[in-house]
N, C-alpha and C positions, 0 to 999 in steps of 0.2 A: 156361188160361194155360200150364199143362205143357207143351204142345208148341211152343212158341215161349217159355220162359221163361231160356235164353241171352241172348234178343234183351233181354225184360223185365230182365233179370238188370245187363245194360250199361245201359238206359234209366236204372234206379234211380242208377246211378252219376253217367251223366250232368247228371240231376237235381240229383241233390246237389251236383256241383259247380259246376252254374247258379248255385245259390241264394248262390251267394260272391259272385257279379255285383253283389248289391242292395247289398254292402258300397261300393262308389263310390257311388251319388247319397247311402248315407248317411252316409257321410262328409263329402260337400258339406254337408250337411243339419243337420249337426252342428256342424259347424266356420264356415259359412259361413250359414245360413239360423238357427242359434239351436236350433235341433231343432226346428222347428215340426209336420215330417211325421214326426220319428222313430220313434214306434209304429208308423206306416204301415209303414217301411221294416224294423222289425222283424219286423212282422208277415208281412208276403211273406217274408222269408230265412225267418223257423220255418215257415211251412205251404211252403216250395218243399223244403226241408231235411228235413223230418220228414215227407212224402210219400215223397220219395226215399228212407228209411232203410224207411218202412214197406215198401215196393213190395222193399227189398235183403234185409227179414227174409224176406219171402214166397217168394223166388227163391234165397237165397244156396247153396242146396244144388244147385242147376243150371248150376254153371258147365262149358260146354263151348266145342271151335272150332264156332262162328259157320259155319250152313253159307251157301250163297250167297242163302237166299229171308231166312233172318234177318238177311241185313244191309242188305238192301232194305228188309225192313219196319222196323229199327231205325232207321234213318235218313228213313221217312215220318213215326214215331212220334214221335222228335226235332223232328221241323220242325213237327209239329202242336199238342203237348202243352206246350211251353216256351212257346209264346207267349200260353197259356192263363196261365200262371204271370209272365209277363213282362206281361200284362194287369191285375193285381190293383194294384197301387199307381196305376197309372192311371185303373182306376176309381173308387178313395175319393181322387184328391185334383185329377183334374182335374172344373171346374164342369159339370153337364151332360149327363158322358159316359156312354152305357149300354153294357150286356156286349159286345155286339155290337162297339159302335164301339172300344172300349178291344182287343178283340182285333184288330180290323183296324190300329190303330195298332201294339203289338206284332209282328204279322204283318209291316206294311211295316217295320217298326225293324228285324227279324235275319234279314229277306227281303234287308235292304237296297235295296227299294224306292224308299222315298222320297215314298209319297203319304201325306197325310194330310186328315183331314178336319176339323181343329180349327183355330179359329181365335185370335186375339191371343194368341200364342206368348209375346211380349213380355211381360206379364203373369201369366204362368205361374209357380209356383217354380222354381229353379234349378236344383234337383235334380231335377225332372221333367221336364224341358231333356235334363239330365245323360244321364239315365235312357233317354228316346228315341234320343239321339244313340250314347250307349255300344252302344245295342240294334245299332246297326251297324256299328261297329265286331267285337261279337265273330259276328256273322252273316258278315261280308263276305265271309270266307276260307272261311268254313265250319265251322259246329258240329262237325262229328261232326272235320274235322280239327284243331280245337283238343283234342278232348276224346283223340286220338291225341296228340296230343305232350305232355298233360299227366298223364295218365290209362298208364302205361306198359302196365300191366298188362290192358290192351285191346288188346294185342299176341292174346289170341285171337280167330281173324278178323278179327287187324285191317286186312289187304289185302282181305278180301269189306266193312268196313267203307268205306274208303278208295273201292275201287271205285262202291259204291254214290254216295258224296255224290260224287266226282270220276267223274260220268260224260263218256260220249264221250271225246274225242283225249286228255285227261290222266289219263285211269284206270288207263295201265301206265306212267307217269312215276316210276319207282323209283330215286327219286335216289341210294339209297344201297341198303345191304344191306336196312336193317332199315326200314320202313315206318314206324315212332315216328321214326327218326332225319331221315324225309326230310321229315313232318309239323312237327319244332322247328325243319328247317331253312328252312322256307317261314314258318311264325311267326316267325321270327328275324329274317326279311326284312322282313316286313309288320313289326315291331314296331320295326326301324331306322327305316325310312319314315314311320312314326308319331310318331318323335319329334323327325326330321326336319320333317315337316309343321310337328306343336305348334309349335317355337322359330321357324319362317320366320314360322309366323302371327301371333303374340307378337312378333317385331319388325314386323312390319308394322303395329301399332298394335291388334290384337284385346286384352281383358282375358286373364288367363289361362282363366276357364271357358271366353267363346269359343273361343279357341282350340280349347281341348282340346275341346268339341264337333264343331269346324267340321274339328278332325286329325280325328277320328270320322268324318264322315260325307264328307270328300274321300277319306282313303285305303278306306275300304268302299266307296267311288264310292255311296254314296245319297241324298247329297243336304238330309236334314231338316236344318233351320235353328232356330235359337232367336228370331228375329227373323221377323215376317209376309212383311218385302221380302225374306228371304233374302239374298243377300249385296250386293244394289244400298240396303242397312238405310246401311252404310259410304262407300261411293261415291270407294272408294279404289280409284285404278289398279295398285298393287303389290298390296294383296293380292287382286285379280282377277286380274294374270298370277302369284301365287306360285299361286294355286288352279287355275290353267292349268294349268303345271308340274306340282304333284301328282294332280290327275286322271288326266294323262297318263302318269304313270309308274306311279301304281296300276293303269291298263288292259294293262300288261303283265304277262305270268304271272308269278306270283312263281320258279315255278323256274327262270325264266329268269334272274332275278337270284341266285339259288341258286347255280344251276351256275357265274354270271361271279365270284360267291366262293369257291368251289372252285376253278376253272381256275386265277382272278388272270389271265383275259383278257376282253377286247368280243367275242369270236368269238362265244357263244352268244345273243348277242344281235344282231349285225350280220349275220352271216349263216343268221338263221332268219326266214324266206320270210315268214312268218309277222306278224312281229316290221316288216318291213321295209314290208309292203302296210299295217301298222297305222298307220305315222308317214305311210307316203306319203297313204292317203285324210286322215286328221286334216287337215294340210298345204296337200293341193288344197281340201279342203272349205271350209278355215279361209283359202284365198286368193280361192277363187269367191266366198262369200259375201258375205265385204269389196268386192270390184267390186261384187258388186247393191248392197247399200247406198252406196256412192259414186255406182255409175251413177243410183240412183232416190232420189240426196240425204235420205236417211236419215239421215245423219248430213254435218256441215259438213266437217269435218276427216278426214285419213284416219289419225292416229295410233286417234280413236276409232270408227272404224268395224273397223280393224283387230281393235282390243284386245274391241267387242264383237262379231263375229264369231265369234276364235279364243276367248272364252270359253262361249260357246252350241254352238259346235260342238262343240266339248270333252265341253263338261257334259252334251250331250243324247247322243252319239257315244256315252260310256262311260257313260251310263245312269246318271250322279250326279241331275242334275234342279235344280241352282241355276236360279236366273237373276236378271239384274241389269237386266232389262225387258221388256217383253211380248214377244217375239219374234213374237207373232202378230199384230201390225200391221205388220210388215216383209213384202217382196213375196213374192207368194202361194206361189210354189215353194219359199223358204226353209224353212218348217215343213215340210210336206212332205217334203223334204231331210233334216231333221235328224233325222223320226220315222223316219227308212229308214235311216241311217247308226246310231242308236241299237239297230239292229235285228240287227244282226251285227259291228260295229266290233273293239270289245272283244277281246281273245287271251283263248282257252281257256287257265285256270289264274291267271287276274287275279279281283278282286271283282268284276267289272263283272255284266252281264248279257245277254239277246241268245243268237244260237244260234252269236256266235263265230266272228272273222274266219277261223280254220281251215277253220272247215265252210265259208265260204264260199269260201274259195281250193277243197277240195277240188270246191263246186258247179262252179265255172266251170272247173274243169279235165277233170270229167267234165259236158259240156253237149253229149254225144257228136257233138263234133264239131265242132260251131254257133258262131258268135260270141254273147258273152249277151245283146246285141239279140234276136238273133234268136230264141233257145232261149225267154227268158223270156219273148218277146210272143206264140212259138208256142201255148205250155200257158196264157196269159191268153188268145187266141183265139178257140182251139179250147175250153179249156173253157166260154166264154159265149158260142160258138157264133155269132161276128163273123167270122169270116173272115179280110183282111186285117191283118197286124199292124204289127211295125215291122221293121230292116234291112231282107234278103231278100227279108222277104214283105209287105214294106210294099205301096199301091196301084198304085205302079209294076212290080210285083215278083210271085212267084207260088211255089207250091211243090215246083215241077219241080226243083229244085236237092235236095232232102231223099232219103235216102235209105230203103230198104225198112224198116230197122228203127225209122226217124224218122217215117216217115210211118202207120206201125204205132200211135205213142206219139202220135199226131195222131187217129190216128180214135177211140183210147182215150178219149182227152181230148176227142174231140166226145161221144161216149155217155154219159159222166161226165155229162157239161152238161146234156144232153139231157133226163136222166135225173135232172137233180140233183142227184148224188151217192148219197142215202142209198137208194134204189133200187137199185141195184149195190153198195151197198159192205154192205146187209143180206145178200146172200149172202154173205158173210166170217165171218158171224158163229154162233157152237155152236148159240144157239137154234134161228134158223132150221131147221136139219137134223135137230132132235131130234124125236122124234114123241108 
């Protein structure tokens, strides 16, 4: 542990200040359920609490800057070992559940996932309601950068910190001088939004725990619900478009809202490319859809065909996960649709999840060359070794248009196929060459 006990050193911290978390369901628990699970929820804060303190006695003589391999492992070690600890009250008081399952619940709760494998939610204590939904809430934004704006003195390494949990296009997003400063200002944001959500959901007829669950897991964008139907439990048209609304606004980066508090303009939002391709797919998706359901009379009226449309597209687009009906009895390209827009929608530096409308602006801008018909049905293809694809080189069409270094990245990708992949890609790898 010596040589990595910086990393160890911040883990212990982090810990402990986990273990504050248990303080919300058990306060529900308390106040509102009679204390039926109170030991439970005591008993997780002392063994998350006094883990954390043991692990800070072991380490506290190793505080150094965080070089850049310790903040990578601090931030795998964070995402692994809390939901161990975020598991324990779920296993002594839901019916049923064994270690396994209880950490994959945990896991999807501060993944901000959204899957679960439990059933009659309804039924459930409040607090353990509470307790899953909160799990998303403080995952959505990211542990390691709450534990930067709260935690000041994480200020060692805390840009190799930072970097780590904010990989790809938002890892040099240094809104301010100081990397704590720009962490409280993205919590600031999410935590307005938050309590924005709460009061919309509260007048739209939710109890207040609803609510404040249901703020939990729209602005984390993940979706778990305290009700089996999820949010078709209600079968309220307002709070289906308020849960629109806040979806949609959690799927953009929070510094993007940052910065339009700083400036006191719409610039950083209106003209970030970004930002603009986001609203525009939500929009078309959320207009296409509504036609299929109209054209193949899925629904009578087009108020509601609209209204469930732009809420599936929403919820599946930014990776929340409601839903208010089976979407998979609607025509067959729909699902389909929404598992592919769930798949990059999102803006890097939101909750959402996906690899992040960014990366896909930067795909199709370097598709060297190619319209994305073409690029993308070239490398489907070629790599299953079919031939034919679509635009260009659809069956009217042929490869003569591609050029030297395209057609290069064509015979790659028939040899890939050929070959399988792991055939070629074993020469990549240390063992292979070693003797």
């Amino acid at each position: 542990m010596t040589r990595f006990a910086p990393a160890f050193l911040i883990l212990s911290w982090v810990i402990m200040g986990f273990s504050f978390a248990f303080w919300v369901p058990l306060a529900w628990d308390w106040w509102g359920e009679g204390g039926r699970n109170l030991r439970i929820w005591l008993g997780s804060f002392g063994l998350t609490f006094f883990t954390g303190l043991w692990l800070w006695w072991r380490t506290r003589r190793h505080a150094a800057e965080l070089t850049v391999r310790d903040g990578f492992l601090l931030v795998n070690l964070v995402w692994l070992v809390l939901p161990a600890y975020a598991a324990v009250p779920l296993w002594f008081t839901v019916p049923g559940i064994g270690v396994v399952q209880a950490y994959f619940e945990a896991m999807s709760g501060l993944t901000a996932t959204g899957a679960t494998s439990l059933a009659g939610l309804d039924v459930l204590a409040t607090s353990i309601n509470i307790w899953r939904c909160f799990l998303q809430l403080i995952g959505g934004l990211g542990i390691m950068l709450l534990a930067l704006a709260v935690l000041p003195f994480l200020g060692l390494g805390g840009l190799q910190i930072f970097k780590a949990e904010m990989p790809g296009p938002m890892k040099d997003s240094r809104l301010t001088p100081r990397i704590a400063e720009t962490a409280r200002g993205m919590w600031g944001v999410y935590f307005v939004l938050s309590v924005a959500c709460l009061l919309a959901y509260r007048a739209g007829g939710m109890s207040w725990a609803d609510a404040f669950m249901h703020m939990c897991t729209t602005v984390g964008l993940g979706g778990l619900s305290s009700h089996d139907q999820s949010f078709a439990f209600w079968g309220s048209p307002q709070l289906e478009w308020t849960a629109v609304l806040f979806m949609a606004l959690a799927g953009v980066s929070f510094a993007r809202y940052f910065l339009l508090w700083q400036l006191r303009s719409l610039a950083p939002l209106t003209r970030d490319a970004e930002v603009r391709a986001y609203v525009t797919v939500l929009l078309l998706a959320s207009a296409g859809v509504a036609a299929m359901l109209i054209t193949h009379d899925v629904y009578e009226d087009f108020p509601s065909a609209v209204r469930h449309a732009a809420f599936q597209v929403v919820s599946v687009a930014t990776t929340t996960g409601y839903s208010i009906g089976d979407y998979l009895t609607w025509p067959t390209f729909v699902p389909v649709l929404l598992l592919f827009l769930g798949s990059f929608v999102s803006c890097a530096g939101s909750t959402g999840g996906g690899i992040k409308m960014v990366r896909m602006l930067v795909l199709v801008r370097l598709a060297s060359g190619l319209d994305v018909v073409t690029a993308f049905s070239a490398v489907i293809a070629n790599v299953n070794n079919i031939g034919p694809g679509m635009g260009r080189i659809g069956p009217a069409g042929n490869y003569a248009s591609f050029t030297d270094p395209q057609l290069a990245l064509c015979a790659l990708a028939m040899v890939l196929g050929r070959l399988e992949l792991l055939s070629m890609l074993v020469l990549f790898t240390p063992a292979f060459w070693r003797r």
